[in-house]
C-alpha positions as CSV (number, residue, x, y, z in Angstrom):
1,X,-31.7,106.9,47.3
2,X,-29.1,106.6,45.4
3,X,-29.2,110.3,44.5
4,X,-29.0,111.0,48.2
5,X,-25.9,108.7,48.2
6,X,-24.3,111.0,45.4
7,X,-25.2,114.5,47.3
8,X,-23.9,113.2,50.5
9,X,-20.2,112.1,49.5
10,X,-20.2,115.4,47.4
11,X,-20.6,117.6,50.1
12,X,-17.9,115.3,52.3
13,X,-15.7,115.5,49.6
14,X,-15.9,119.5,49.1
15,X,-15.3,119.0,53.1
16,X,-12.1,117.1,53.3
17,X,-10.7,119.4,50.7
18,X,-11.4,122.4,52.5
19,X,-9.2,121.0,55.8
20,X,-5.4,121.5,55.9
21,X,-3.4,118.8,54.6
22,X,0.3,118.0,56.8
23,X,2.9,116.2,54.8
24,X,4.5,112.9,56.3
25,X,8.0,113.8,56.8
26,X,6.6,116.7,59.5
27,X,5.2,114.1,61.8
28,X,8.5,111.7,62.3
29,X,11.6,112.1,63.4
30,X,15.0,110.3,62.9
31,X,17.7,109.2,65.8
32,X,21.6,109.1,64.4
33,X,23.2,106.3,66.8
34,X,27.2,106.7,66.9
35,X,28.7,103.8,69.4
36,X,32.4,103.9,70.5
37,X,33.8,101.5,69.7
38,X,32.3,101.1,66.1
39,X,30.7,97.6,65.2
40,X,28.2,97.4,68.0
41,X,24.7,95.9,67.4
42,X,22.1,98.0,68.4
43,X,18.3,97.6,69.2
44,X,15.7,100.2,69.6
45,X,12.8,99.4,71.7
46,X,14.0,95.4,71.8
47,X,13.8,95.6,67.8
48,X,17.5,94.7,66.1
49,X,18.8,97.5,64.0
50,X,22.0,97.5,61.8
51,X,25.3,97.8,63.3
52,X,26.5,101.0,64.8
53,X,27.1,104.0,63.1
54,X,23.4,104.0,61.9
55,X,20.3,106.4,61.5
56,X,16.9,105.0,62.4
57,X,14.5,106.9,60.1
58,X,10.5,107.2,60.1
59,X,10.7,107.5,64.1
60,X,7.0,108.9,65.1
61,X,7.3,110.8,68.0
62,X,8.2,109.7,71.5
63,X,10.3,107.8,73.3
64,X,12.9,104.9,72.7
65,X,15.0,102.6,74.4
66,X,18.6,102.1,72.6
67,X,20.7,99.1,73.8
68,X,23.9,98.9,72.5
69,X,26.5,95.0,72.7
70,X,29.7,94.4,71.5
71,X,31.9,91.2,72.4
72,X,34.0,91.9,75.0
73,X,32.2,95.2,75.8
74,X,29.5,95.8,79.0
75,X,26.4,96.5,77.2
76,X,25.4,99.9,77.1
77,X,21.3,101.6,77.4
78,X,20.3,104.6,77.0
79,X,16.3,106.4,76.3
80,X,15.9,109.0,73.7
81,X,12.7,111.1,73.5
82,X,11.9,113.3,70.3
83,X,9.3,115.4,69.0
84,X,7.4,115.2,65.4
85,X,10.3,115.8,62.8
86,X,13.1,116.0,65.1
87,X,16.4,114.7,64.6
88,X,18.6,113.4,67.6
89,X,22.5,112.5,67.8
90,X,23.1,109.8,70.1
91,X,26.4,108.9,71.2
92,X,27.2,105.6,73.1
93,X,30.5,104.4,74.7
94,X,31.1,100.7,75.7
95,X,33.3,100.3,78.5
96,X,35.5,96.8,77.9
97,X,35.0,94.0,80.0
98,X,38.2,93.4,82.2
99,X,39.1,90.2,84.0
100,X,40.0,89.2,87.7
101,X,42.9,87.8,88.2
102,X,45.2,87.0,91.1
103,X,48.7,86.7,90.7
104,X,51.2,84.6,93.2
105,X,54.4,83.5,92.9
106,X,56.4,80.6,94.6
107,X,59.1,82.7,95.7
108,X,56.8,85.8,96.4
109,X,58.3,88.9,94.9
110,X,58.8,88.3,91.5
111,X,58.5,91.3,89.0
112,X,55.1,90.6,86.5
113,X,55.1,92.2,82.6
114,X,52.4,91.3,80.6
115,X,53.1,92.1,76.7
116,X,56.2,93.7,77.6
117,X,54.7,96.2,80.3
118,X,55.2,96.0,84.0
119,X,52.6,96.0,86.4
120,X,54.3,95.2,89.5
121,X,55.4,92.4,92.1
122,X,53.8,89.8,93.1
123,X,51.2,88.3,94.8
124,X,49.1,91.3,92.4
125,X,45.4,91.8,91.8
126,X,45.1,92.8,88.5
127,X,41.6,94.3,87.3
128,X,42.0,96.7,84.3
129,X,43.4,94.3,81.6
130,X,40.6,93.5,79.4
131,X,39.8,89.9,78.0
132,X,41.9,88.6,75.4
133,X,44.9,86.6,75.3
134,X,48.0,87.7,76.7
135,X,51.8,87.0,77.4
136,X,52.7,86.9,81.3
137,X,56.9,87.2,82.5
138,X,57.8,86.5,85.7
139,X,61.4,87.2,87.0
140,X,63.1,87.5,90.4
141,X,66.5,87.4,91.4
142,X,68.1,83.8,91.6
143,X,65.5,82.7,89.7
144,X,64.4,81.4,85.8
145,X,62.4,83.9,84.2
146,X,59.4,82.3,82.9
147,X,56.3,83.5,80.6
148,X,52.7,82.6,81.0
149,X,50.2,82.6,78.6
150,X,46.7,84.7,80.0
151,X,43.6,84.1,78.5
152,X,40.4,86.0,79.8
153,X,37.2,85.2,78.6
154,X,35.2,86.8,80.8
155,X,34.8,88.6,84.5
156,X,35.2,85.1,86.7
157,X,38.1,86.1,89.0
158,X,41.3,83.5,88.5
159,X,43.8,82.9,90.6
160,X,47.5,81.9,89.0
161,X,50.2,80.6,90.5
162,X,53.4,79.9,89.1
163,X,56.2,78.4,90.8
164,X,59.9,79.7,89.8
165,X,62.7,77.5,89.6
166,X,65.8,78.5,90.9
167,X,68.6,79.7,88.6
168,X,71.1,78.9,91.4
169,X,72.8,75.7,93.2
170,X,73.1,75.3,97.0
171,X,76.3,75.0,98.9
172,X,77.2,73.3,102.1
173,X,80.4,73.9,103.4
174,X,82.1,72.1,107.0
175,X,85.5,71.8,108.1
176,X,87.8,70.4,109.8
177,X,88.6,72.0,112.1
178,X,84.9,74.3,112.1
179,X,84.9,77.8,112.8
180,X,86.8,78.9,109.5
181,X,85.2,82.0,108.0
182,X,83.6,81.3,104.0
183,X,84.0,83.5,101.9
184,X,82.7,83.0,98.4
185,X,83.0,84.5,95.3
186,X,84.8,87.4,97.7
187,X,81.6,88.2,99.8
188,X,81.7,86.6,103.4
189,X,79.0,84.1,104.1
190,X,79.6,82.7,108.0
191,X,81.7,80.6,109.8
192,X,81.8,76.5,109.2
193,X,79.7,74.5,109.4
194,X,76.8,76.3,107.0
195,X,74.5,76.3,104.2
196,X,74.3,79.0,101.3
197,X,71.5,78.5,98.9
198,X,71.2,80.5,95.7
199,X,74.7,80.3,94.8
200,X,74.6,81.2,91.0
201,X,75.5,78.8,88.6
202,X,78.6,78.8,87.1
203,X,82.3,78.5,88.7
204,X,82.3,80.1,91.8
205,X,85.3,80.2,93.9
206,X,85.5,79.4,97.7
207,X,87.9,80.6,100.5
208,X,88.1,79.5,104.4
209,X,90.4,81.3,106.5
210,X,90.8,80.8,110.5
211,X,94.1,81.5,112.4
212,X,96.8,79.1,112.6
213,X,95.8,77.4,109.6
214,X,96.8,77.9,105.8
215,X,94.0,79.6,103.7
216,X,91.9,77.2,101.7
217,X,90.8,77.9,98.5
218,X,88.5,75.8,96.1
219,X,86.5,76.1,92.5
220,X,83.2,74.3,92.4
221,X,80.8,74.4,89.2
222,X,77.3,74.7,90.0
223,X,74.5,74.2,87.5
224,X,70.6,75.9,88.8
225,X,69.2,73.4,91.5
226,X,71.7,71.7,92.6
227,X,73.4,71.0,95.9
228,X,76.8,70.5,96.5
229,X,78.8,69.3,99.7
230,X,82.4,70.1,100.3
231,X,84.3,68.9,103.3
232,X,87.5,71.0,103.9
233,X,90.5,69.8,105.8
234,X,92.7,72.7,107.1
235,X,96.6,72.3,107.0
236,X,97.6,73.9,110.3
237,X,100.4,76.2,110.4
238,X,104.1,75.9,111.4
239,X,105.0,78.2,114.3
240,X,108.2,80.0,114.1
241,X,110.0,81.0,117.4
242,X,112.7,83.8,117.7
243,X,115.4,83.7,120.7
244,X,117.3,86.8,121.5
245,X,119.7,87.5,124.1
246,X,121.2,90.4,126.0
247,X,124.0,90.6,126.1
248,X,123.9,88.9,122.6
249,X,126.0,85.9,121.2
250,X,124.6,83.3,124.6
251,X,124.4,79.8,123.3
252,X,121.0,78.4,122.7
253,X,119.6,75.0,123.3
254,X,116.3,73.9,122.1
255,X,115.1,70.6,123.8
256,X,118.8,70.2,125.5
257,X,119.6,70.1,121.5
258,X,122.3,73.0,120.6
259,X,120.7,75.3,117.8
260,X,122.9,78.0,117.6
261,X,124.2,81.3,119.3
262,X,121.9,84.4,119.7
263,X,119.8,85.5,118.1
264,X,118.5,81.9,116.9
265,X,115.4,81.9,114.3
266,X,113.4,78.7,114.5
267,X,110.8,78.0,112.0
268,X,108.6,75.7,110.8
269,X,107.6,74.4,114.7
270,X,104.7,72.2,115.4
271,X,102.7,73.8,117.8
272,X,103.7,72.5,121.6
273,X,106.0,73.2,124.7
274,X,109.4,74.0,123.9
275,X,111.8,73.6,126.9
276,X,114.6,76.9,125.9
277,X,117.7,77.2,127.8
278,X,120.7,80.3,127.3
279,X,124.2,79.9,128.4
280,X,127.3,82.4,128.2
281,X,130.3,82.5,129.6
282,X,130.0,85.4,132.4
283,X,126.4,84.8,132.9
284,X,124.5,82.8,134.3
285,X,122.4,80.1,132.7
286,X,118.7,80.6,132.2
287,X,116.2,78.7,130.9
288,X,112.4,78.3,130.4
289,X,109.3,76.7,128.6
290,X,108.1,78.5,125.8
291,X,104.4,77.3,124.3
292,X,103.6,77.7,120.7
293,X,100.1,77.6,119.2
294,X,99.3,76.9,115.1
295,X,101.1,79.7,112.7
296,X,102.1,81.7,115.7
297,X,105.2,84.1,115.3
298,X,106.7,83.9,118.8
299,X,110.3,86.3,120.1
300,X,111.5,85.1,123.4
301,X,114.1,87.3,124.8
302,X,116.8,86.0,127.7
303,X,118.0,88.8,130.0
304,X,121.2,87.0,131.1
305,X,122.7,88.1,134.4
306,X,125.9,88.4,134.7
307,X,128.4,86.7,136.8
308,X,131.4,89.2,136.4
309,X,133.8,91.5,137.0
310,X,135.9,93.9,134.9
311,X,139.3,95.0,135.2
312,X,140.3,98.8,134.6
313,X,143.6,98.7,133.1
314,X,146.2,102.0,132.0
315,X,149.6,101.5,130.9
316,X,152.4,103.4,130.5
317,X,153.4,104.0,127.8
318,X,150.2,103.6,125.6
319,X,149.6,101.4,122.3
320,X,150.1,98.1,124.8
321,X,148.5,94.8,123.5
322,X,146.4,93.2,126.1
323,X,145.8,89.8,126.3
324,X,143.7,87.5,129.1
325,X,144.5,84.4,129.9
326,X,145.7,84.4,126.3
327,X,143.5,85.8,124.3
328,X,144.4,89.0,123.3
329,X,141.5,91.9,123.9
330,X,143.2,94.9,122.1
331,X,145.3,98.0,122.4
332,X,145.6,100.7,125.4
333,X,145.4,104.4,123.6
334,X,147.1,107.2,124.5
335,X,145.9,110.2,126.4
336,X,145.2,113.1,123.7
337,X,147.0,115.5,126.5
338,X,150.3,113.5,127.0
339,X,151.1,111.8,123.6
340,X,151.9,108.2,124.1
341,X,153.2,108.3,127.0
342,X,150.8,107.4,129.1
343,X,147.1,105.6,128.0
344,X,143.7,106.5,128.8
345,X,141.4,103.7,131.0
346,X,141.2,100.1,128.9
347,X,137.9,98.7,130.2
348,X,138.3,94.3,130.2
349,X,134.7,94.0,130.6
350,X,132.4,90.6,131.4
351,X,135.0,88.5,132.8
352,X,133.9,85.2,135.1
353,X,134.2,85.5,138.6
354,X,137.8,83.6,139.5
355,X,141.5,83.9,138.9
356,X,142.5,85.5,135.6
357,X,146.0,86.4,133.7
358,X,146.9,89.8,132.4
359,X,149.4,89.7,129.8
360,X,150.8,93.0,128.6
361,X,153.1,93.6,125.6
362,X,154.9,96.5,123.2
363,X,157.4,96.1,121.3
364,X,161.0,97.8,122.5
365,X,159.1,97.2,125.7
366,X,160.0,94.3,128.8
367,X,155.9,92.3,128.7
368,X,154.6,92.2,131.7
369,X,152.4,89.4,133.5
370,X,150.1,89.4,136.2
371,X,147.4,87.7,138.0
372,X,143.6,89.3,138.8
373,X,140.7,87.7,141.4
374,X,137.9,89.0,139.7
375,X,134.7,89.9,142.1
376,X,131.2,89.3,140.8
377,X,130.2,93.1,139.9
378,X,133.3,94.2,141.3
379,X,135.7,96.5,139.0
380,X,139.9,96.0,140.1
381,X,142.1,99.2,139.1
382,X,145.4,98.8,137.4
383,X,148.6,101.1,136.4
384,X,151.5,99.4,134.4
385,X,154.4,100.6,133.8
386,X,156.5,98.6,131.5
387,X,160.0,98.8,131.4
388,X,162.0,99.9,127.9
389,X,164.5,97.8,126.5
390,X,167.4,98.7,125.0
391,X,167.5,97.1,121.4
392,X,169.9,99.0,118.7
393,X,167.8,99.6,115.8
394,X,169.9,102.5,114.0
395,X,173.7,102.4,113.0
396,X,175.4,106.0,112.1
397,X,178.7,105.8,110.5
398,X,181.0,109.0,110.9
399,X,184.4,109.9,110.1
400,X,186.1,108.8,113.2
401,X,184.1,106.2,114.4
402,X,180.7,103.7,113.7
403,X,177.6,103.8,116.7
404,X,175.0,101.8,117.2
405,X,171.8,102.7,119.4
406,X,168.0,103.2,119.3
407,X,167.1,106.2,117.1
408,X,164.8,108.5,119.0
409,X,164.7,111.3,116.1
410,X,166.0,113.6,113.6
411,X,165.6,117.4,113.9
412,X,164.9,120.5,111.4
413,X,168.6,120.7,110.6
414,X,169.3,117.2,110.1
415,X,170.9,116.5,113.5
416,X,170.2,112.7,114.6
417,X,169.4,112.0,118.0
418,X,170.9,108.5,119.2
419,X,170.7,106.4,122.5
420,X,173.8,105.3,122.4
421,X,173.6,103.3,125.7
422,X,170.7,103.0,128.0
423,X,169.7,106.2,129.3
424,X,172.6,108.2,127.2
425,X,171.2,109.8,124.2
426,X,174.3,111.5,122.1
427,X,173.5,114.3,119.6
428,X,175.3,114.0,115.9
429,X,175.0,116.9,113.4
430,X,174.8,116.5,110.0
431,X,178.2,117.9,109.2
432,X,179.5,114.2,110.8
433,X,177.4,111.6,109.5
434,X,178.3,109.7,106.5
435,X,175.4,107.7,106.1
436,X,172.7,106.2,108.2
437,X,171.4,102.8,108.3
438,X,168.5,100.9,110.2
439,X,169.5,97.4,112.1
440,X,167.5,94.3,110.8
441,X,165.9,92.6,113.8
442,X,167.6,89.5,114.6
């Protein structure tokens, strides 16, 4: 038998070496596993590799299931089939694991950056910021910025909420009396009585105006959350009143108290009733209540009627003084087409109703005095002619004799003409005078 034994594996022997032979590296395969981002662990059909990049050799054919984790990253899967001595690339991205969180604010609208980026205004869902630990900075206006600290850890949803403090005080303003309009840091803000909040802090300057009173100004200093109170007491302003008069220069009583002649400026009034009263002479009195109210500016005129005549007055010759019961009122003038002999109209105007006297003088000329009934709006008509007088005022000294007269005037040639007497005026040349010489008036 045991020669059988030896023919037998002989003949499988000469058999097995007759078959092909196939090497071992031409029935596996190999899978090259890249993972983005690097450092990933991997496992292949539930079996731990080494972290990725990494080629799994001596891979028999077929198929595989690659899983691929990283902290902070989803997990990633993917099945890879290959043939007998194939080699496969595999490349793997893990997408980062973001947090939930929900942003508010207490005041709503604040402006969120996180490290330094912004990302809006809140309240904010924020989705795409993946975990880790991060610095939060919320700001609005008239409000303290303030920073956060963010920590995600994983995909719970979170809800934040941060409450700002102000970075401003509160003012209350009233007054006395209310209604004045505030106006603060030189923006209006409302009438008194109200409220502003988010004053900043700092000096800020406050004005209330309202008519009739002088303008109040004030400097607070406000520090972030506080309230201050400020009760205003308004100094009312003086009225002024202005009394005018036509015709002008009437006398003016205030309060039956004489305060000047028109026009009378009164200021610095307390607002009230003012009982006003006008008198000239020639007019008739008139009077009235006047009402002021705080700072106002006030012109009352008077229309006085009158309660006179005039007189119409021409003399003859002209350059007459004219005086009324004593006063003297001025000149008559002369008519430009008769010299001085005879004076255009001399208008006595505004005279009181009654009995007046006309006085009219000119030197080298008799006055004259009269009496006049003056009718109220009534004009009385009068000529005068005033009588010369004979007053030597010239003395001419010839060779026969000395003369004495009023010199009337001296011609081209020299020749003097004298009134020697009244009404007898005497010629003398040249050729007889010795010398000429005025009288003094005695």
């Amino acid at each position: 038998m045991s020669g059988l034994k030896q023919v037998i594996w002989s003949v499988i022997a000469a058999g097995c070496l007759a078959m092909p032979v196939h090497s071992q590296t031409e029935t596996i395969g190999q899978i090259h596993v890249n993972v983005t981002p690097e450092g990933a662990s991997l496992t292949c059909n539930g079996q731990p590799t080494s972290s990725t990049p990494t080629t799994l050799n001596n891979m028999p054919e077929g198929d595989y299931l690659l899983v691929a984790t990283k902290s902070g990253y989803q997990e990633a899967r993917q099945t890879v089939s290959i043939l007998a001595g194939q080699r496969v690339n595999v490349e793997m991205t893990l997408e980062p694991i973001t947090g939930l969180i929900v942003v508010h604010t207490d005041p709503p609208g604040a402006s969120i950056e996180i490290n330094g980026a912004y990302y809006g205004e809140t309240p904010l869902l924020l989705t795409d910021l993946a975990l880790g630990t991060y610095r939060m900075k919320l700001s609005a206006q008239g409000c303290r910025t303030r920073e956060v600290p963010i920590e995600l850890k994983d995909r719970t949803p979170r809800k934040i909420l941060v409450e700002l403090e102000s970075d401003a005080g509160s003012l209350t303003v009233d007054s006395n009396p209310e209604g004045a309009n505030l106006i603060l840091n030189g923006i209006a803000k409302g009438t008194t009585p109200c409220t502003v909040d988010r004053v900043p802090e700092g000096d800020t300057t406050l004005q209330l105006t309202l008519d009739g009173y002088k303008t109040y100004n004030h400097s607070v200093r406000l520090t972030a959350g506080q309230t201050e109170t400020i009760q205003a007491v308004l100094e009312p302003l003086p009225a002024m009143l202005t009394i005018v008069t036509r015709p002008t220069g009437a006398r003016i009583y205030v309060e039956n108290q004489f305060r000047g002649t028109a026009p009378v400026t009164l200021k610095a009034l307390p607002p009230g009733e003012y009982r006003v009263r006008a008198e000239k002479e020639g007019c008739e009195m008139m009077a009235r209540t006047v009402e002021l109210e705080l700072g106002q500016e006030l012109t009352e005129e008077f229309r006085l009627s009158g309660n006179t005549g005039t007189i119409e007055l021409s003399t003859e010759p002209s350059d007459v003084t004219v005086y009324v019961d004593g006063q003297e009122t001025g000149l008559t003038a002369a008519k430009e087409s008769e010299t001085d002999r005879v004076s255009e109209p001399f208008l006595i105007e505004q005279l009181a109703e009654g009995r007046h006297q006309i006085q009219l003088s000119k030197k080298g000329y008799k006055g004259e005095s009269f009496f006049v009934k003056i009718e109220r709006d009534e004009t009385a008509a009068f000529h005068k002619k005033l009588i010369k007088l004979f007053i030597p005022d010239c003395e001419i000294v010839t060779k026969n004799a000395i003369y004495k007269g009023v010199f009337i005037e001296e011609t081209p040639d020299g020749t003097i003409k004298l009134e020697t007497h009244p009404g007898v005026i005497r010629n003398f040349p040249a050729s007889e005078i010795l010398f000429r010489r005025p009288i003094r008036e005695q």
